[in-house]
C-alpha positions as CSV (number, residue, x, y, z in Angstrom):
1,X,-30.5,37.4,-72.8
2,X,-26.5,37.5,-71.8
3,X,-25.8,40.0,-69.7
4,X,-22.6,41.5,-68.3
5,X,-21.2,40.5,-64.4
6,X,-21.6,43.9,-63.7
7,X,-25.2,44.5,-64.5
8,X,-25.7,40.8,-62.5
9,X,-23.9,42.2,-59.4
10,X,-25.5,45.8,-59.8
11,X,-29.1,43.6,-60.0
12,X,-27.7,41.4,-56.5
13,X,-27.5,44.7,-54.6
14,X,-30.9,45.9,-55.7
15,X,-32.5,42.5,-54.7
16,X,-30.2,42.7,-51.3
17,X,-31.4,46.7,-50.7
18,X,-34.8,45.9,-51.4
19,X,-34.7,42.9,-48.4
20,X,-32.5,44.9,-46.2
21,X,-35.2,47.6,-46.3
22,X,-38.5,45.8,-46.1
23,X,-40.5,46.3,-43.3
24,X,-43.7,43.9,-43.1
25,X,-47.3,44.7,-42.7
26,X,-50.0,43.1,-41.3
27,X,-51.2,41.9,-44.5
28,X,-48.1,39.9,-44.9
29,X,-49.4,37.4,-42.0
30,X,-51.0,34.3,-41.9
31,X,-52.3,32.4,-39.2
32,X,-50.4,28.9,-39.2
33,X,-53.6,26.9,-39.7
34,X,-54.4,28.4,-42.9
35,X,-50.3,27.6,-44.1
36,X,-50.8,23.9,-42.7
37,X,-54.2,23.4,-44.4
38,X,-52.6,24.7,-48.1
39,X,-49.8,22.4,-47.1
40,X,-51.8,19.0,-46.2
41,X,-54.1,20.2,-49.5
42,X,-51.4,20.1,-51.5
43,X,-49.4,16.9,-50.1
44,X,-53.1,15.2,-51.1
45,X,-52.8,16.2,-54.4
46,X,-48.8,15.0,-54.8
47,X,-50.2,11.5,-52.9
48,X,-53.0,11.4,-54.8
49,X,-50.6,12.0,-58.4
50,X,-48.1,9.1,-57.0
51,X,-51.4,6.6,-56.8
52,X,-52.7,7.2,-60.2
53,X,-49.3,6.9,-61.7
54,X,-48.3,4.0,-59.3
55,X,-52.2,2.4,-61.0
56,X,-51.2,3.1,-64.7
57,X,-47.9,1.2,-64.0
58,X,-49.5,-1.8,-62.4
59,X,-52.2,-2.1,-65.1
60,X,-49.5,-1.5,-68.4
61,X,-47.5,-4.2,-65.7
62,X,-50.6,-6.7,-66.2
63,X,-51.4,-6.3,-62.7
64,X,-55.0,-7.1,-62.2
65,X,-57.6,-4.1,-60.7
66,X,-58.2,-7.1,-57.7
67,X,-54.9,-6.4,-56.7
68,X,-55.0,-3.1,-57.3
69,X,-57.6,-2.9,-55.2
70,X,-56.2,-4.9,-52.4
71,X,-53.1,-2.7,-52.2
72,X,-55.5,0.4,-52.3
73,X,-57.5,-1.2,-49.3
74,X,-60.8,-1.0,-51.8
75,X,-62.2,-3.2,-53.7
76,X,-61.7,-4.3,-57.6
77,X,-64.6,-2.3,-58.5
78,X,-63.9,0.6,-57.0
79,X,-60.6,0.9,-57.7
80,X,-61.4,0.2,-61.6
81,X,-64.1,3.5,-61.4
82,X,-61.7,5.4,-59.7
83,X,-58.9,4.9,-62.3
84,X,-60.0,2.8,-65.2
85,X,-61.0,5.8,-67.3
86,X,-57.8,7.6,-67.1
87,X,-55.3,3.9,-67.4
88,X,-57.7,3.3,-70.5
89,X,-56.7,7.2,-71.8
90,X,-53.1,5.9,-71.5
């Protein structure tokens, strides 16, 4: 929806008001073990995303689930349960 430059600057010192006046409660806080934890949690999940793409690569590549496994530090087998199902989905 287009707007005019006005109503975008009139809506930039609303937004800059609204920070200028906030005052934070208690409920706002964290402890920095909980914000570390979400973090590592979700850098697993990113890591984890990377592999199984990295695995559906190597196996349209004709890379064979031995290697596969080799590189994952596992072996064939287990490496072939753990993502066979989804490169066979692909």
């Amino acid at each position: 929806m287009p707007r005019s430059i006005q109503e975008i600057l009139d809506h930039a010192d609303e937004l800059a008001k609204r920070f200028e006046d906030y005052e934070p409660t208690g409920s706002d806080e964290r402890p920095v073990e909980e914000y570390l934890l979400e973090r590592a949690a979700l850098a697993r999940a990113r890591s984890e995303r990377q592999i199984l793409d990295a695995v559906v690569a190597a196996r349209a590549a004709g890379i064979p689930w031995v290697r596969i496994g080799e590189l994952l530090g596992t072996s064939a087998q287990a490496a072939q349960q753990r993502y066979g199902t989804v490169v066979e989905q692909v």
